[in-house]
C-alpha positions in Angstrom: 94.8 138.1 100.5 97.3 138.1 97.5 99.6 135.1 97.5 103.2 136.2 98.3 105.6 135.7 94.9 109.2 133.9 95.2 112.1 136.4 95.6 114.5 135.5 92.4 117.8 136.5 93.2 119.3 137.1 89.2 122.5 137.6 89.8 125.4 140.5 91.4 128.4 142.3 90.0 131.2 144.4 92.7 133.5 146.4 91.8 137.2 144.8 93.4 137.1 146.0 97.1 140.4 148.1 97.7 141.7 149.4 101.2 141.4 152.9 101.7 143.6 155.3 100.4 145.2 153.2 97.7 143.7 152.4 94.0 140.2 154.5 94.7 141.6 157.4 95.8 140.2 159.4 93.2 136.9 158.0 93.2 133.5 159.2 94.8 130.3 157.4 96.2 128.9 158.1 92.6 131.4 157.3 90.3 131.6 153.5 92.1 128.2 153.1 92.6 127.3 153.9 88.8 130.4 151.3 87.9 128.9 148.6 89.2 125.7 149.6 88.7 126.6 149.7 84.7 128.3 146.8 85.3 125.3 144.6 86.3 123.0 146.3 83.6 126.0 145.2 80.9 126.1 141.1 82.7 122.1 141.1 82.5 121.6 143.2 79.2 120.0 145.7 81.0 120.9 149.0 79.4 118.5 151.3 78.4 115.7 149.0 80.6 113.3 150.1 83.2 114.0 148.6 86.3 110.9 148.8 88.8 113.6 150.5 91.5 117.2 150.9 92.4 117.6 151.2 96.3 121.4 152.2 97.1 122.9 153.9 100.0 126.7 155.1 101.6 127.6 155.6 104.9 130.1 158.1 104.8 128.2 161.0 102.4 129.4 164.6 101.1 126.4 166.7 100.3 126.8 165.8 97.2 125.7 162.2 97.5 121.9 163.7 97.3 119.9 161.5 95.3 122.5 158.8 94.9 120.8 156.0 94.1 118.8 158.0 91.3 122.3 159.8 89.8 124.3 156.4 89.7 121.2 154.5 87.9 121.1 157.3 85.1 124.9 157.5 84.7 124.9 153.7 84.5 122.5 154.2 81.7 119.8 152.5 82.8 116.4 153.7 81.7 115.1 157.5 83.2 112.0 156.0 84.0 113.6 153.5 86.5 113.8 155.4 89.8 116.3 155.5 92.3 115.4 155.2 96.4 118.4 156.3 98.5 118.4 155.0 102.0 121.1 154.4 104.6 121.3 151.5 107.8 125.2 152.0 108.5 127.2 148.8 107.8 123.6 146.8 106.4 122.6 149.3 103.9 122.5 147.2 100.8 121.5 143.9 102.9 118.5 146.1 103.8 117.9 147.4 100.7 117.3 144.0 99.4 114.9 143.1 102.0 112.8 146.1 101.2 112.8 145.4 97.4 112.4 141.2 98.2 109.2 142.4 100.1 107.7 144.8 96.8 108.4 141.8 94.9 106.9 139.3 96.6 103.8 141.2 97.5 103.1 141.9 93.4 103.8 145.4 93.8 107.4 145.3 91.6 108.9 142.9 89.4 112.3 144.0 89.3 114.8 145.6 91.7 118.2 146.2 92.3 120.0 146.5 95.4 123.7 148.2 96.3 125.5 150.3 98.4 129.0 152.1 98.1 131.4 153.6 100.2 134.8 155.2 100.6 137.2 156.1 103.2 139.6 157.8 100.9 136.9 160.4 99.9 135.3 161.3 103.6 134.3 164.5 103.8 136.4 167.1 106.3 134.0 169.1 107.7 134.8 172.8 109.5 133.1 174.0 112.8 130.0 175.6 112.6 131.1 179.5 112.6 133.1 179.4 110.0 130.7 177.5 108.2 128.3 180.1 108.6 130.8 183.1 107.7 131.1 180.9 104.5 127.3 180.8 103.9 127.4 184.7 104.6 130.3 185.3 102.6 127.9 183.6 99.8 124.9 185.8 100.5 126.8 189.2 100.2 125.9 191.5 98.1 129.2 193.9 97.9 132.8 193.7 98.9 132.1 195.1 102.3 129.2 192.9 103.4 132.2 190.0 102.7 134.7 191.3 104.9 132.1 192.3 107.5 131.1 188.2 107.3 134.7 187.8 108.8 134.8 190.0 111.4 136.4 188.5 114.4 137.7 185.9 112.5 140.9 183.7 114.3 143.0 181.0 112.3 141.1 177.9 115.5 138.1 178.0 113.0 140.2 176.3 110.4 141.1 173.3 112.0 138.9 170.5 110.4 136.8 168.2 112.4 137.9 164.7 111.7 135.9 162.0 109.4 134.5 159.6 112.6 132.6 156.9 113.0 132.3 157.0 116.6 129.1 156.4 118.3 127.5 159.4 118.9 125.6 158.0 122.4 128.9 156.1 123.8 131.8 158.5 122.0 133.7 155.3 121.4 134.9 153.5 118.1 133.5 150.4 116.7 136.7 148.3 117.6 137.0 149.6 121.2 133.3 148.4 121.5 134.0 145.3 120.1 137.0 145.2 122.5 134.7 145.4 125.5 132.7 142.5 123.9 135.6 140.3 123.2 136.6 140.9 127.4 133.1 140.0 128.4 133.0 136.5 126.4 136.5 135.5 126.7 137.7 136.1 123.4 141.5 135.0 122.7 144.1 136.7 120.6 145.1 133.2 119.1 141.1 132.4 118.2 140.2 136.0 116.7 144.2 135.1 114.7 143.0 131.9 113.2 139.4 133.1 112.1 141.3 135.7 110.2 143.4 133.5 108.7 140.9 131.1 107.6 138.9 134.1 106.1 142.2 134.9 104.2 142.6 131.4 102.7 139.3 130.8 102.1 138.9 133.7 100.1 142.4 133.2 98.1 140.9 129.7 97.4 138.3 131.1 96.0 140.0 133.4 93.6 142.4 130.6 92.4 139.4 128.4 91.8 137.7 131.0 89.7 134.9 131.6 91.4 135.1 135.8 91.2 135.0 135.6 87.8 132.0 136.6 86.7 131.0 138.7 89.5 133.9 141.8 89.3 133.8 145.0 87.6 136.9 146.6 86.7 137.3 149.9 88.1 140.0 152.0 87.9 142.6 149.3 86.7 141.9 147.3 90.1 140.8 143.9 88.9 140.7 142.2 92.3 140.6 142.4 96.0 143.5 144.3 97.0 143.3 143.0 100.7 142.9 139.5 100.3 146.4 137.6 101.3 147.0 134.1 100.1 150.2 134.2 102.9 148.3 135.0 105.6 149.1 132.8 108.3 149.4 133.1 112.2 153.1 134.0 112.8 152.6 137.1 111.0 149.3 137.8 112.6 151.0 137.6 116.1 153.1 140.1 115.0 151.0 142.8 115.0 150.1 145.2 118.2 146.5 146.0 119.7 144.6 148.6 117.1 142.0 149.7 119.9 142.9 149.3 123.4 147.2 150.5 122.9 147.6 150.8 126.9 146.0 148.4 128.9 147.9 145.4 128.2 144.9 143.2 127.4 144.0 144.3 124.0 142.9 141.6 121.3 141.9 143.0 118.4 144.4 144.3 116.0 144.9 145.7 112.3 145.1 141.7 111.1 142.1 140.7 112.9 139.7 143.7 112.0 138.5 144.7 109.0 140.5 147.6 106.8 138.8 150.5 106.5 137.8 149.9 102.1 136.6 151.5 99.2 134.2 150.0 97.1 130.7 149.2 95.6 128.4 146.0 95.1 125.1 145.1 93.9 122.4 142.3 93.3 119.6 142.2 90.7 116.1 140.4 92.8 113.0 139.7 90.4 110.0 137.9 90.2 109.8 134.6 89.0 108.2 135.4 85.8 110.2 139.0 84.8 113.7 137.1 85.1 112.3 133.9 82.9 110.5 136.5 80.3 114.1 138.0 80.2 116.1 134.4 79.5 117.7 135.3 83.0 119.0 133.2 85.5 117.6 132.5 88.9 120.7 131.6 91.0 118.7 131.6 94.6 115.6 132.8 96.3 115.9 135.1 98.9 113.5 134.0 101.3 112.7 136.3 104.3 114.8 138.8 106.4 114.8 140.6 110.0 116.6 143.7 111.2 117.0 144.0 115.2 118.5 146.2 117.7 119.5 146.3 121.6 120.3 148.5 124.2 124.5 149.0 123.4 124.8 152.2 125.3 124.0 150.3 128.3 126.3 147.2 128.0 124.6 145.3 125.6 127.5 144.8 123.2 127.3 147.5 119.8 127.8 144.5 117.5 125.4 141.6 119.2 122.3 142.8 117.4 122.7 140.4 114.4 122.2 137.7 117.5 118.7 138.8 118.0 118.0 139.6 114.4 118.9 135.7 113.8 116.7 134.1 116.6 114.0 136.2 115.7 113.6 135.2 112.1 114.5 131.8 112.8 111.6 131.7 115.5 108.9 133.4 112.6 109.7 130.7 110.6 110.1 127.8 113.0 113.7 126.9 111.8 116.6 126.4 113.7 120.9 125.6 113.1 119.9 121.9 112.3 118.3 123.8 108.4 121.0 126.0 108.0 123.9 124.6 105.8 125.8 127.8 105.5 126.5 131.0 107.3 127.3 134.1 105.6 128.5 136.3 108.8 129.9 139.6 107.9 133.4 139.5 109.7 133.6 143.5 110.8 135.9 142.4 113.3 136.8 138.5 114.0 136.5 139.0 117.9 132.4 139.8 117.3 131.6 136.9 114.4 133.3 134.5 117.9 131.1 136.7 120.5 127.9 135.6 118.3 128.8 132.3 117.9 129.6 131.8 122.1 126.2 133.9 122.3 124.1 131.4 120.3 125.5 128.3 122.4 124.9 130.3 126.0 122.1 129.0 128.1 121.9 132.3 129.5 121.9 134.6 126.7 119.4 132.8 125.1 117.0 132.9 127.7 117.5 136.2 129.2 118.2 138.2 125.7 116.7 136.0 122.7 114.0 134.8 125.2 114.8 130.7 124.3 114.4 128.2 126.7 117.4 126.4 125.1 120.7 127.8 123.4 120.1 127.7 119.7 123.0 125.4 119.9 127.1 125.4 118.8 127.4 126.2 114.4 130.2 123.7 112.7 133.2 126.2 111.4 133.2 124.0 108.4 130.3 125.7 107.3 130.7 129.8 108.1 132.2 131.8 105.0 133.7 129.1 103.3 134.4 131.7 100.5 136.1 134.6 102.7 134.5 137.1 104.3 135.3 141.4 105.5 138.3 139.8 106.9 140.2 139.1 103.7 137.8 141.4 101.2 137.4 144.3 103.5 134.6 146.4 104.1 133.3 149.2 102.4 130.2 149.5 105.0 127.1 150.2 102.7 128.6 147.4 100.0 129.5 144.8 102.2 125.6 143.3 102.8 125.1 143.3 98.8 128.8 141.7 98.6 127.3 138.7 101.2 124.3 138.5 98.9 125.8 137.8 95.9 128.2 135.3 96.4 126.0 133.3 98.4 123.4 133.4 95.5 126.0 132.4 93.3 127.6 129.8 96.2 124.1 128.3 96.2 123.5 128.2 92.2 125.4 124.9 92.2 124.2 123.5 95.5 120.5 122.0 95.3 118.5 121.8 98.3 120.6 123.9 100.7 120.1 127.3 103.1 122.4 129.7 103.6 122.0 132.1 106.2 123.0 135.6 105.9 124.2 138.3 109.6 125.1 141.9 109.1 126.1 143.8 112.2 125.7 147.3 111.9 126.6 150.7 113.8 123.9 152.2 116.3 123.3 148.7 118.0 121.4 146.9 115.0 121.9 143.7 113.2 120.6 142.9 109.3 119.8 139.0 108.8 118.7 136.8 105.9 117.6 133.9 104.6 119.0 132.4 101.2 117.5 129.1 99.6 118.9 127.4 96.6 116.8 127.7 92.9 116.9 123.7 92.9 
């Protein structure tokens, strides 16, 4: 059996995550995703280079997204003969994509990969009901004037009313946020807790701007230089301010436009190799990605949408016989601040451990000094299929200048499912 290769994690480069409808308003999946795609081929002199595979996704898709991956690469002007691998796993798109790539790698089938995603809110595409849709598709086929008019016969002005862009879950007809809602009732989630988290992400994320750390991993686009959502004010008088997002009537909703994540525009990648093509190259090794695990449960029977990541965790902390005493960071994607707190009250319940991760013990309480100490979705936002590649990233570079240490990485995603990872420092 071949020996399995280290996972080099090179380096990343995002476009500056803007909320929707603001400074990306005329941009597409494709003109992001080959931004910061040529972006990363300019910071690792990659232009006109084969790379062994580009894997890239979006959530939110026109038809014209086809082959994304494959048209960014080329209009990023990498080389033809590097192909492109479009895939989609909702808000853990790119996170996944790297997992897929770190496995080529480290089995010696590729040297060389690059992982992204890219999304946008201000470009979703409005969609018309099926019949008029299909008069279109006639009105297309026809061969004369008449056969056109004929393909609207019966016609009525109700077929042009749009069907709204949605994320809703298909099996439960209810948003993200009013899911997370009903999770944030069940584990006795406070207003005030899910106020502070979002605070902290805020500052922790303005701190790292000041100190410079965003440097060298942005790519203009389209005049934005950075973060257009991150607030250096934020603080927990204004947060109280602001009314329920989700749950308007009852009088006991929590989560609110402060506390959840914007719906954002943007793209992100990450360059993974083996050892020996990043050292041929005189490039960096930053981190190692180590191992990964992608989980799902039961939501549309009361398991909670977003609690997947809490079975992705155990599980690939059990394979590997690790537990919270190895990690010394946690990377947890902050889709709304109400599920990061769920996951943490999860891990520390007796209960859930046994009856849903199968533990005989809870895998035990996680020290706040050490959870996105950088910012997270809160403060960046979250443009779903760039947010696990975003995560990546920065903890690569977080871990460049921390010997010894082990981040951990949780993704929840749409559909039920959680992405995790493992991140180990180069030295």
């Amino acid at each position: 059996m071949t020996e399995l290769r280290k996972v080099a994690i090179v380096g990343s480069a995002r476009i500056p995550f803007a909320r929707g409808n603001t400074a990306y308003v005329a941009e597409t999946n494709l003109s992001m995703l080959g931004t910061v795609l040529a972006g990363l081929a300019d910071k690792y002199g990659l232009r006109g280079d084969k790379v062994d595979e580009v894997m890239a996704g979006a959530v939110i898709n026109h038809s014209r997204d086809f082959n994304l991956a494959r048209e960014a690469l080329l209009d990023a002007g990498l080389s033809p003969r590097t192909p492109g691998t479009t895939m989609q796993i909702a808000c853990g798109t790119s996170l996944q994509a790297a997992l897929v790539l770190a496995a080529k790698i480290a089995a010696g089938e590729i040297d060389s990969g690059i992982a992204a995603g890219s999304d946008t809110v201000s470009d979703s595409p409005i969609v018309f009901g099926n019949k008029f849709q299909h008069r279109l598709l006639d009105v297309n086929k026809a061969r004369s004037t008449g056969e056109k008019f004929k393909a609207f016969k019966g016609f009525s002005f109700g077929e042009l009313t749009p069907v709204a862009p949605s994320v809703n879950e298909p099996r439960t007809g209810l948003s993200m946020g009013q899911h997370c809602e009903l999770m944030a009732r069940e584990w006795g989630i406070t207003r005030q807790a899910q106020d502070a988290l979002a605070v902290a992400s805020h500052r922790n994320a303005a701190k790292a701007y000041d100190e410079g750390f965003h440097d060298d991993l942005l790519v203009q686009c389209a005049g934005l230089v950075r973060d257009n959502n991150v607030r250096a004010d934020a603080n927990i008088e204004k947060m109280a301010t602001l009314k329920p997002a989700f749950d308007k009537s009852s009088g006991h909703g929590t989560l609110t436009a402060g506390n959840s994540t914007p719906l954002t525009d943007g793209a992100s990648s990450v360059l993974l190799a083996s050892e020996e093509w990043a050292k041929a190259r005189g490039l960096p090794i930053l981190a190692y990605l180590t191992t990964g695990r992608v989980a799902g449960n039961d939501f549309a029977h009361g398991e909670g949408l977003l609690m997947a990541p809490t079975i992705a965790v155990s599980e690939m902390l059990a394979r590997h016989n690790l537990g919270f005493a190895d990690i010394d960071y946690f990377e947890l994607h902050e889709a709304f601040a109400a599920q990061v707190l769920c996951t943490l009250k999860a891990w520390d319940d007796a209960d859930y451990c046994k009856t849903v991760l199968g533990r005989d013990a809870p895998l035990g309480p996680v020290d706040p000094g050490k959870i996105n100490i950088k910012g997270s979705s809160l403060a960046y936002g979250h443009p779903f299929a760039a947010t696990g590649a975003r995560i990546l990233g920065l903890t690569a570079k977080m871990l460049s200048t921390e010997p010894g240490k082990r981040a951990l990485l949780s993704v929840c995603t749409a559909g039920g499912m959680g992405v995790a990872a493992l991140v180990e420092s180069a030295a």
